[in-house]
C-alpha positions in Angstrom: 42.5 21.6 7.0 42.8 18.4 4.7 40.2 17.7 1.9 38.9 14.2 4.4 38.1 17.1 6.9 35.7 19.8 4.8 33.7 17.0 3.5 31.1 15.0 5.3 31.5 11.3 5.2 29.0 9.0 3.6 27.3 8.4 7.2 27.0 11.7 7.4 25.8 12.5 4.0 23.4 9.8 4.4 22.1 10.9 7.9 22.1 14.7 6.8 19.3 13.6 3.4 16.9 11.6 5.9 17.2 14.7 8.4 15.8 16.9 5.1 12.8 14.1 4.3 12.0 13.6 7.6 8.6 15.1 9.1 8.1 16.7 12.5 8.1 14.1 14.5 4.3 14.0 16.8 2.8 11.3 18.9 -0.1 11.6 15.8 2.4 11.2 13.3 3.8 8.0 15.2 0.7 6.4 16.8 -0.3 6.8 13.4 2.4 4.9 11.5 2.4 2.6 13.9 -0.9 1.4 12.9 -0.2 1.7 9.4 2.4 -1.0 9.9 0.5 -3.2 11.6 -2.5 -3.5 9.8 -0.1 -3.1 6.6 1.8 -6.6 7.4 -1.5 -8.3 8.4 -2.9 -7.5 5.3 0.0 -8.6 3.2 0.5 -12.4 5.3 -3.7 -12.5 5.1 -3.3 -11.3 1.2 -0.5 -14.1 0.9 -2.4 -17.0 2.5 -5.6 -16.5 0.4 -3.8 -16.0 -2.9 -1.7 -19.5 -2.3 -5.0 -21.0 -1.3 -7.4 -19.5 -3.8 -5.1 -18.0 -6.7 -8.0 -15.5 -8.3 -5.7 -12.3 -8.0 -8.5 -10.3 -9.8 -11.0 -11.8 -7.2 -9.5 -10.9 -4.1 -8.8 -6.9 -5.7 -12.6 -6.6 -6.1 -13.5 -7.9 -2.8 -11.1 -5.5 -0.9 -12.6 -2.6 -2.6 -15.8 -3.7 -1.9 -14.7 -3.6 1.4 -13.6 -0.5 1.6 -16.5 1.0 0.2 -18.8 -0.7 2.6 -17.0 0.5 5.8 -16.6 3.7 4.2 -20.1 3.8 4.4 -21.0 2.1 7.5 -18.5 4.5 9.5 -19.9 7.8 8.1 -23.6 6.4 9.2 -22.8 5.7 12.8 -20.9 8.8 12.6 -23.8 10.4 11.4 -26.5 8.9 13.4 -24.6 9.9 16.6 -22.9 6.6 17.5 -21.3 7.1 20.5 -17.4 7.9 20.2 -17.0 7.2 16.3 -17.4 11.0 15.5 -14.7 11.6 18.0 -12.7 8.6 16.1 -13.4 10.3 13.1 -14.3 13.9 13.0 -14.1 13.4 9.2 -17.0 11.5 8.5 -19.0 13.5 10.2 -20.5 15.7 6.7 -21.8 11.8 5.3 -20.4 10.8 2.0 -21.1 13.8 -0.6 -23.6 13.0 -3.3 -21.5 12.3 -6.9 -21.1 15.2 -8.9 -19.9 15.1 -12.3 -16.2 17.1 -11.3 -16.0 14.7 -8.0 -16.5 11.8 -10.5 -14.0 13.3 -13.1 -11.4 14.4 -10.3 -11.3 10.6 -8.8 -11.5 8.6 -12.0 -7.9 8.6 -12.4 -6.9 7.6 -8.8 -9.5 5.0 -9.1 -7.7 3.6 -12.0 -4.4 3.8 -10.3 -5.6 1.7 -7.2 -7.1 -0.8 -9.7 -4.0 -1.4 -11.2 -1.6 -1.0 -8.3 -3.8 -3.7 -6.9 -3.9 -5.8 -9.3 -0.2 -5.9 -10.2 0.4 -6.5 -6.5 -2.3 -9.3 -6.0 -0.4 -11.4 -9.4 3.2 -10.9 -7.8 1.9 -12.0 -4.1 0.5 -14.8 -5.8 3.5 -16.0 -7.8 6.7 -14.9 -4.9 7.3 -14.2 -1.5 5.7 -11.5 0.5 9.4 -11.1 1.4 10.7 -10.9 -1.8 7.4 -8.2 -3.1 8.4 -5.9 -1.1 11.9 -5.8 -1.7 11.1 -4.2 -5.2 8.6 -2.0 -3.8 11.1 -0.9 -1.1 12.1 1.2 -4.3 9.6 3.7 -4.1 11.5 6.4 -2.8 14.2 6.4 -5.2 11.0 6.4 -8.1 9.1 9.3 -5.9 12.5 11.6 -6.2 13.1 10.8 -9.9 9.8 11.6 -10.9 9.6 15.1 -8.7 13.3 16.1 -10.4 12.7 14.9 -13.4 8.4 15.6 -14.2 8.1 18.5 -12.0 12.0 20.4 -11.8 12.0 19.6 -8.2 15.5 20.1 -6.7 17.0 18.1 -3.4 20.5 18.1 -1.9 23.0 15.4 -2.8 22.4 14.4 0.6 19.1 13.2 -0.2 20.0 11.2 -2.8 23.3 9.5 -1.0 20.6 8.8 1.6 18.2 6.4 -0.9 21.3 4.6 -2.2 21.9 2.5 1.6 18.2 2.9 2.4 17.2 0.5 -0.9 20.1 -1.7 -0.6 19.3 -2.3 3.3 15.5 -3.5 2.1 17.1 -5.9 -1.1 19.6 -7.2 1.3 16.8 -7.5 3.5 14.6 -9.7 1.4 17.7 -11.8 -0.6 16.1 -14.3 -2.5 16.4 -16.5 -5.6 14.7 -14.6 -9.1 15.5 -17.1 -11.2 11.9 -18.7 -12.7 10.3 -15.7 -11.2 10.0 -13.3 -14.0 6.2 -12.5 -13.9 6.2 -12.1 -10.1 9.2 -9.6 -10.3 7.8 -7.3 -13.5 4.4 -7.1 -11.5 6.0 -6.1 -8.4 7.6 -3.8 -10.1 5.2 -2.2 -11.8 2.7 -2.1 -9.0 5.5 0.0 -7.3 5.5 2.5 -9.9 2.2 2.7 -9.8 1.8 2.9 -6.4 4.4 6.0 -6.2 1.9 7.7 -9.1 -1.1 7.2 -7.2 0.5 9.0 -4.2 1.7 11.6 -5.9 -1.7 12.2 -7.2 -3.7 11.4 -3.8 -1.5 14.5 -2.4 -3.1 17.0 -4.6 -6.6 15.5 -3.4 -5.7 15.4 0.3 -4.3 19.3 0.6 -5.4 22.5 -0.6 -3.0 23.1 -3.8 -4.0 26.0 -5.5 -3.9 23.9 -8.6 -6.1 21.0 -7.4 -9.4 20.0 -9.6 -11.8 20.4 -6.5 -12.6 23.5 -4.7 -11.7 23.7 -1.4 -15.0 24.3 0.6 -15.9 21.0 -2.2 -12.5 19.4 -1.4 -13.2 15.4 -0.4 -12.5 14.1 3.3 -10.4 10.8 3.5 -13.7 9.0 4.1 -15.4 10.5 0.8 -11.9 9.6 -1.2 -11.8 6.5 0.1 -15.2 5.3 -0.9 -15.5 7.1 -4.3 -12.0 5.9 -5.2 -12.9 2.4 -4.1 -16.2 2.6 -5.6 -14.9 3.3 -9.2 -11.8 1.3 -8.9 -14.7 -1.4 -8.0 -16.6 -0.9 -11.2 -14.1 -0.6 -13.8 -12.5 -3.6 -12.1 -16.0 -5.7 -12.3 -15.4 -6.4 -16.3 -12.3 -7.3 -15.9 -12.8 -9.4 -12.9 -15.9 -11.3 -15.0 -13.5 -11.7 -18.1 -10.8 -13.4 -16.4 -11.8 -15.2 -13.2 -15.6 -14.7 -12.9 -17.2 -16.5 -15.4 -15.4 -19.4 -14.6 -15.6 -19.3 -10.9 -19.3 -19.3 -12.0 -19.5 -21.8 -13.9 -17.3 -24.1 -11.6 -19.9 -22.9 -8.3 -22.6 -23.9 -10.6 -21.8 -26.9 -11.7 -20.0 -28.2 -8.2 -21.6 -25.7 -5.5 -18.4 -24.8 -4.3 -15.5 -23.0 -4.7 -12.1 -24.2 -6.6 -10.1 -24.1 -4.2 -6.7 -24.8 -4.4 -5.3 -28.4 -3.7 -9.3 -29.1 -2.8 -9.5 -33.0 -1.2 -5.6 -32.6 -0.2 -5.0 -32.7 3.8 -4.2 -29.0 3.9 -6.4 -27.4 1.6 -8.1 -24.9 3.2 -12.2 -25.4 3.9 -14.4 -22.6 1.8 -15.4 -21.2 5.5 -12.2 -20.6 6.6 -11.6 -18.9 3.2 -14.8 -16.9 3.9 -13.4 -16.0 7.5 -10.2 -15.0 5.7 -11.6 -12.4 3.1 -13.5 -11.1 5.6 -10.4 -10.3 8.0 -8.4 -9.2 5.2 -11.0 -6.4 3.6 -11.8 -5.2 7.0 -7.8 -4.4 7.6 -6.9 -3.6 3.9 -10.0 -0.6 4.5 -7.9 0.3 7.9 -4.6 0.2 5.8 -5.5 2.5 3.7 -7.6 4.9 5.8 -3.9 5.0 8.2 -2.3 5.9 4.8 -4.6 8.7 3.7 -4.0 10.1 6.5 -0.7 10.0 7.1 -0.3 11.1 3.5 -2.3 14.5 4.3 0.5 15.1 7.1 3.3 14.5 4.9 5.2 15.2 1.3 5.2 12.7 -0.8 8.6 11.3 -0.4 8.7 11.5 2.8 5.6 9.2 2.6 7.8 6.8 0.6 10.4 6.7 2.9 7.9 5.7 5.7 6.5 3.4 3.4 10.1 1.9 3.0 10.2 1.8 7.1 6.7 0.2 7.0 8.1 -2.9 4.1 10.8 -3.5 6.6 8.1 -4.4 9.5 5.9 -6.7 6.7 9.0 -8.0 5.7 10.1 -9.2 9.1 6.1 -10.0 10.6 5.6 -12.4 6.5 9.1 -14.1 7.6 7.7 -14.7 10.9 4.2 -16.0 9.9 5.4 -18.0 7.0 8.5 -19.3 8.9 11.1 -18.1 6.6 14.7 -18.6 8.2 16.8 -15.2 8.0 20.0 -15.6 6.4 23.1 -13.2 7.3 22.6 -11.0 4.7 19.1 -10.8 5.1 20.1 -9.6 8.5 22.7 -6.8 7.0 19.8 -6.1 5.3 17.5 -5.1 8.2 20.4 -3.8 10.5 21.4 -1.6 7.8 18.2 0.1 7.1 17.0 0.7 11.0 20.7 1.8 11.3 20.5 4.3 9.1 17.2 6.0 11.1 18.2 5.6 14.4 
């Protein structure tokens, strides 16, 4: 037998480390990712167009945790008061958002702060590149998730598994193949957001299942819809200073003065009218609080890397919906890119 013959080629070494990451595979689990997808690449083009409108990156992260608090809310109460089919939309909800304790309050803080950054980071590289080009970096994740489990936490995986991120990560660059040159801030803050992002999950799956090591009892252990509004919530308040440091006090003083927003290119033919800006945050908090409701729970069904490599599936589809909705023209590589990545899955 020759030495090509015992050992599995790289297609094979690559197909045998996504078998190892990959969940059961359920109607739930795909209906459910589905969604995620969907509501995730909305988001992002709605995040996009209000950021190049209305550049207040600070601004827009406070609304969308307002949001989210606010349906949070809103959903328990119908759930509660008996609404007809939203506690059989969301069985969750149905115990009402638990009053704060001090260990619910201490257990969240830090998630809170990892959403406020993550966001944040996220909102200033939207604002200064491509959606395209924002979640190229971020396509990363998996790569970060498996370094930080073997490296923080001794966690071992095949060889497989890592030959498997190496085409997965170039498919999603060669995906979103763009110019960096001048774009220095909007490349560091993507960046950073994604390592945030891959700390917050990594957390937010010690909240979400029973580990015998978790901070919160488990007859005391949050539901999606309580994590979701306390983490929002306190992301919301220790964002509020920074948010009136930075942008608020002069978005107040401008309104004051003028009675109306700055918005951007204001008196140009395409600048965009404060109502349709209204219209916009509206739509965008409403689907960010859906986004990350669909991520919650898919992260309760799943490791954490194997999250990240759905996540990497998911920046494909915004990639390919933002270079639709912005009318980006694909280049060949750009098409490797994609071809390469869904390839490699099915």
């Amino acid at each position: 037998m020759t030495v090509s013959s015992r050992r599995p080629s790289f297609v094979q070494s690559t197909t045998s480390g996504i078998q190892q990451l990959a969940p059961p595979i359920s109607l739930k689990l795909i209906v459910l990712s589905l969604s995620w997808y969907w509501s995730s690449a909305v988001s992002n083009t709605l995040t996009k167009s209000i950021l190049n409108a209305f550049p207040y990156p600070v601004t827009l992260t406070l609304l969308q945790f307002a949001f989210v608090v606010f349906w949070a809310l809103t959903l328990s109460s119908l759930t509660r008061s008996k609404f007809p089919g939203v506690d059989r939309f969301l069985p969750q909800a149905h115990s009402g958002i638990t009053p704060p304790t001090k260990q619910i309050i201490l257990t969240v803080a830090p998630m809170a702060v990892f959403q406020l950054a993550g966001h944040i980071f996220s909102h200033i590289a939207t604002s200064k590149i491509p959606v395209t080009l924002v979640h190229t970096i971020k396509g990363l994740s998996p790569l970060f998730t498996v370094l930080a489990y073997r490296f923080l936490f001794g966690v071992h995986y095949s060889i497989y598994t890592y030959i498997s991120l190496i085409p997965l990560t170039l498919g999603v660059m060669l995906a979103c193949s763009f110019e960096f040159k001048g774009q220095f801030l909007g490349i560091l803050s993507a960046l950073f957001a994604a390592i945030i992002f891959v700390s917050q999950n990594m957390f937010s799956k010690k909240l979400l299942t029973n580990s015998p090591t978790s901070d919160i009892e488990p007859k005391k252990r949050l539901d999606k819809i309580n994590l979701l509004c306390y983490c929002s919530g306190m992301a919301f308040i220790f964002a509020s200073p920074l948010w009136f440091y930075y942008e608020g006090a002069g978005l107040l003083r401008e309104y004051l003065a003028t009675g109306t927003l700055p918005i951007l290119a204001e008196g140009i033919g395409n600048a965009m009218p404060v109502r349709t800006l209204m219209i916009l945050f509206f739509l965008n908090g409403t689907i960010h609080f859906g986004q990350n409701f669909l991520a919650f729970q898919i992260l309760g069904l799943v490791s954490p890397v194997t999250y990240s490599i759905a996540s990497l599936f998911k920046r494909v589809f915004v990639i390919i919906v933002a270079i639709i909705w912005f009318g980006q023209e694909l280049t060949s590589m750009q098409n490797w890119g994609i071809g390469l990545t869904y390839e490699l899955f099915f």
